[in-house]
C-alpha positions in Angstrom: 5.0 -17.2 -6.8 3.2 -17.0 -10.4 3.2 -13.6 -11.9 -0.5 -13.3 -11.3 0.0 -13.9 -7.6 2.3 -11.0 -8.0 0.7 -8.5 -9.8 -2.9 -7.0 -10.1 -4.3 -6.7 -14.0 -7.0 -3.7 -14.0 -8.9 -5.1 -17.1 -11.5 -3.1 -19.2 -11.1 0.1 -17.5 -12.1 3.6 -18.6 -10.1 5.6 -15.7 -7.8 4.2 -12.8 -8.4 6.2 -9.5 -5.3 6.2 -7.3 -5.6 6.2 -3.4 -1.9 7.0 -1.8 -0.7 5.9 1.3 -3.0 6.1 4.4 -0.5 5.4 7.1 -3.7 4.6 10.0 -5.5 7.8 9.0 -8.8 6.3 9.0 -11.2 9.3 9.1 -9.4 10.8 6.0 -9.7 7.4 3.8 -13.5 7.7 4.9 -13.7 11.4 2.9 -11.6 9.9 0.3 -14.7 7.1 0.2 -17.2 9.8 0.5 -16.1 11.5 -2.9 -15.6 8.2 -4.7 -18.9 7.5 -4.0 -20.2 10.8 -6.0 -17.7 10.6 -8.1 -16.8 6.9 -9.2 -18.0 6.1 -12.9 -19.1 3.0 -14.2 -16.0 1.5 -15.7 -13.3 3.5 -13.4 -11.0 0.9 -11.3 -9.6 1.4 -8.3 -6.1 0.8 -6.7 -4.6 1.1 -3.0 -0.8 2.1 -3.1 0.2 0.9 -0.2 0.9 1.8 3.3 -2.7 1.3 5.3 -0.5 0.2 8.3 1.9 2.2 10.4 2.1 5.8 11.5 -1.6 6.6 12.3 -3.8 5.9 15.3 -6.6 4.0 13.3 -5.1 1.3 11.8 -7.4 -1.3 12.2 -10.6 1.0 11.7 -8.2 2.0 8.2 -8.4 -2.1 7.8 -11.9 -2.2 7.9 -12.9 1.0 5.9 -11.2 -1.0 3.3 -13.0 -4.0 3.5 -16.4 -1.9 3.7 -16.3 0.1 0.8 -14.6 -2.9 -0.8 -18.1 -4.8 -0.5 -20.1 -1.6 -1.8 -17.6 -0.9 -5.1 -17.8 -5.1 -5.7 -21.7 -5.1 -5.3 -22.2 -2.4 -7.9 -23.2 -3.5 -11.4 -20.5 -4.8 -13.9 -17.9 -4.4 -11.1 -15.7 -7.4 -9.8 -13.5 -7.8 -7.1 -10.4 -7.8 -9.3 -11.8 -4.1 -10.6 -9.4 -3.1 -6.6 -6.2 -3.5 -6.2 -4.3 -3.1 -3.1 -0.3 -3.3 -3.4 2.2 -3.6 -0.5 4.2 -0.7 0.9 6.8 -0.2 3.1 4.5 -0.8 6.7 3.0 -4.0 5.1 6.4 -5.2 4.1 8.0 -4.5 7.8 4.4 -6.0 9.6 5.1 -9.1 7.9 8.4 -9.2 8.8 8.0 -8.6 11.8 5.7 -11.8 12.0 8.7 -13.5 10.7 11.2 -11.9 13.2 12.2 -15.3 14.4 14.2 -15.9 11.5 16.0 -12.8 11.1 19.9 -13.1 12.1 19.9 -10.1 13.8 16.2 -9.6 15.7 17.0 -6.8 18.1 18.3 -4.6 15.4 16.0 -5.7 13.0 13.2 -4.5 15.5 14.2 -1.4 16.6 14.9 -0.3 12.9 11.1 -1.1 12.2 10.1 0.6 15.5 12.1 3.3 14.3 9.8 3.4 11.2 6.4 3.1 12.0 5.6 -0.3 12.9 4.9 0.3 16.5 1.6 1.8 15.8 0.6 -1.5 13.8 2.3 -3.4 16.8 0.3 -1.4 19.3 -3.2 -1.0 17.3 -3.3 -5.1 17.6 -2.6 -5.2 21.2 1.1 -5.7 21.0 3.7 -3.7 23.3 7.1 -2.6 21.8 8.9 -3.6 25.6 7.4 -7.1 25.3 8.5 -6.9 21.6 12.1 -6.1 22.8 12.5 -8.2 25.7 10.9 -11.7 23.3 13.9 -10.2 20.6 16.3 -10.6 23.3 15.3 -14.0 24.6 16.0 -16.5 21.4 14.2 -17.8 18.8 11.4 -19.3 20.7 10.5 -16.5 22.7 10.0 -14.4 19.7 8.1 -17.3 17.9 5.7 -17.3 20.8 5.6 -13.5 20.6 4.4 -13.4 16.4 2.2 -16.2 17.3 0.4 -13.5 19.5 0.2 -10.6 17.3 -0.6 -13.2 14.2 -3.3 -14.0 15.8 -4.1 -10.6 17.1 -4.9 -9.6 13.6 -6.4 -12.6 12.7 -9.2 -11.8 15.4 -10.1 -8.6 13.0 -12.4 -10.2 10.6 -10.9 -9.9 7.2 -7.7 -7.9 8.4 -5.4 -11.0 7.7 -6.9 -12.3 4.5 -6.5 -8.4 3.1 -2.4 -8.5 4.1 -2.0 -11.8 2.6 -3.6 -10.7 -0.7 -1.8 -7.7 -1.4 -0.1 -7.6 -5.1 3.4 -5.9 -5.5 2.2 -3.7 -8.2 -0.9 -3.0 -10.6 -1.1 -2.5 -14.2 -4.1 -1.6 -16.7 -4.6 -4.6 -19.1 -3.7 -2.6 -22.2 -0.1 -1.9 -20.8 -0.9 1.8 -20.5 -0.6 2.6 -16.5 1.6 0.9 -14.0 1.0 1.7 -10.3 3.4 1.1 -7.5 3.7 1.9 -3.8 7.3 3.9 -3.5 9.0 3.4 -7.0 10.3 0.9 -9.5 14.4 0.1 -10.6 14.2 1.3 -14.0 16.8 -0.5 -14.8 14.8 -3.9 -13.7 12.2 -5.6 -15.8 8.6 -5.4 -13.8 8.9 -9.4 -12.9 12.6 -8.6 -11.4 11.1 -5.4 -9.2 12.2 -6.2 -5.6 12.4 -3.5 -2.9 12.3 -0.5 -4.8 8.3 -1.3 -5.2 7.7 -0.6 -1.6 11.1 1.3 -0.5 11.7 3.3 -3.7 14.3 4.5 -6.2 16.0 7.8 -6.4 16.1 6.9 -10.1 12.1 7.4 -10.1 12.2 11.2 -10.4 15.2 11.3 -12.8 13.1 8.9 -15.7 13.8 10.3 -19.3 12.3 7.6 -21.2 8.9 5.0 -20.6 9.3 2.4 -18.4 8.7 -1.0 -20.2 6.4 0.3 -22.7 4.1 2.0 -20.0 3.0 5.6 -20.6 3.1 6.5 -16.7 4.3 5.0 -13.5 2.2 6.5 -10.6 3.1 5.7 -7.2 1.7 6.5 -3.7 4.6 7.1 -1.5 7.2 9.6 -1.3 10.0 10.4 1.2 9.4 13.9 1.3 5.5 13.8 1.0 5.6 16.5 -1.5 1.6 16.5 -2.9 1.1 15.9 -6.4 3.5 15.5 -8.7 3.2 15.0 -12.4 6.1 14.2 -14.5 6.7 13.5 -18.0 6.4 9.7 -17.1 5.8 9.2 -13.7 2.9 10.6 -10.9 3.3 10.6 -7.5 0.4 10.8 -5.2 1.6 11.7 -1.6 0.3 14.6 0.2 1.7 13.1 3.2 -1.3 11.4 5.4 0.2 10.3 9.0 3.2 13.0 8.6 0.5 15.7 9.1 -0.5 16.1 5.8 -3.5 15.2 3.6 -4.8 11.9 2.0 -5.1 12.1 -1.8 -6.6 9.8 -4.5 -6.1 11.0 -7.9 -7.8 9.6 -11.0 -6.0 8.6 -14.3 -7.3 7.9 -17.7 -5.8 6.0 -20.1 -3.5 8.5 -21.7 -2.0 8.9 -18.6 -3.1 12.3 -18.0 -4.7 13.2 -14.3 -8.3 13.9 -15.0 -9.7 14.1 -11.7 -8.3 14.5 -7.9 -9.9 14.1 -4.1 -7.9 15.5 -1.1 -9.1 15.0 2.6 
């Protein structure tokens, strides 16, 4: 995969607003919406940090709220579609491996460790049943084939759902090198292009960084274990107020200093 396949460059941006993870809380991500539209600027960007999937009971009406206000940010003057990024978290990275359960050397565990996690409300918002899931798991290769077939094209129904999964970048960056944004964390001790899990699992190193991280003047993310709100270190951000673990959806909005200029909760 090239690197730009990989990563989403925010080019000529003033600001960087930063949505965290929405976990299927659909009505929340429409507030979020409802103050970016009052307050988006011309020149702010936009990134998604992950997690739309999993958790929530409106995960495909999550799907399309993206998509919508997608259209209206991308129809605006001077805005393009690269001006959004959406990254892959942790539900994204278990939905499509679960479409890829076939292959995994140990499908019943790999299954009910995802079920465990949050997948089953993906599995169940595109018509899927977790018992149908298990007993497939149990029967061989080509039962479960025949099973991801299904929900595959489950979510392929949902206009645009698919195409939205398949473009999702591991992480986003402004083009000046000032911002980086992830979903859960980074390695620090990994270059950006050698970033692997910790993007959408995360890092207990992200909380201890003393120094930049590859020339960047903050690392925001949108995920965190213990969904602690706002959190604004000396080089990081995170952006969790802990939507689909009871908790509220924040976006928060970054200039290019790094500094946190502006903030929505709903």
């Amino acid at each position: 995969m090239k690197a730009a396949e990989k990563f989403a460059v925010l080019k000529a941006g003033r600001r960087v607003w930063a949505v965290a993870s929405i976990h299927g809380e659909a009505a929340r991500l429409r507030q979020i919406h409802e103050g970016l539209t009052e307050r988006f600027m011309p020149g702010d960007r936009l990134a998604y940090l992950g997690n739309y999937l999993g958790r929530g009971t409106q995960i495909r009406e999550t799907l399309d709220e993206l998509l919508r206000f997608r259209r209206i940010l991308i129809a605006a003057p001077r805005m393009f579609a690269s001006d959004v990024a959406y990254l892959r978290g942790g539900q994204e990275e278990m939905w499509q491996k679960l479409l890829q359960l076939q292959f995994a050397p140990n499908p019943r565990e790999v299954l009910g460790w995802m079920l465990q996690n949050g997948v089953e409300a993906t599995l169940m918002a595109y018509g899927g049943d977790p018992q149908q899931a298990a007993a497939a798991a149990r029967d061989g290769a080509v039962s479960i084939t025949r099973w991801t077939n299904q929900m595959r094209n489950a979510m392929q129904a949902s206009p645009g759902h698919y195409a939205l999964m398949s473009a999702l970048r591991r992480a986003a960056y402004t083009a000046d090198g000032t911002l980086l944004f992830v979903s859960a964390g980074i390695d620090p001790e990994r270059p950006l292009p050698a970033q692997a899990d910790a993007l959408w699992w995360g890092s207990s190193a992200f909380v201890r960084m003393e120094q930049p991280y590859g020339g960047f003047r903050r690392v925001v993310r949108g995920y965190d274990r213990g969904h602690g709100g706002l959190k604004i270190d000396r080089f990081t951000a995170t952006v969790d107020g802990g939507a689909g673990f009871g908790g509220p959806l924040l976006a928060g909005c970054f200039d290019h200093s790094g500094e946190l200029v502006d903030m929505i909760e709903a």
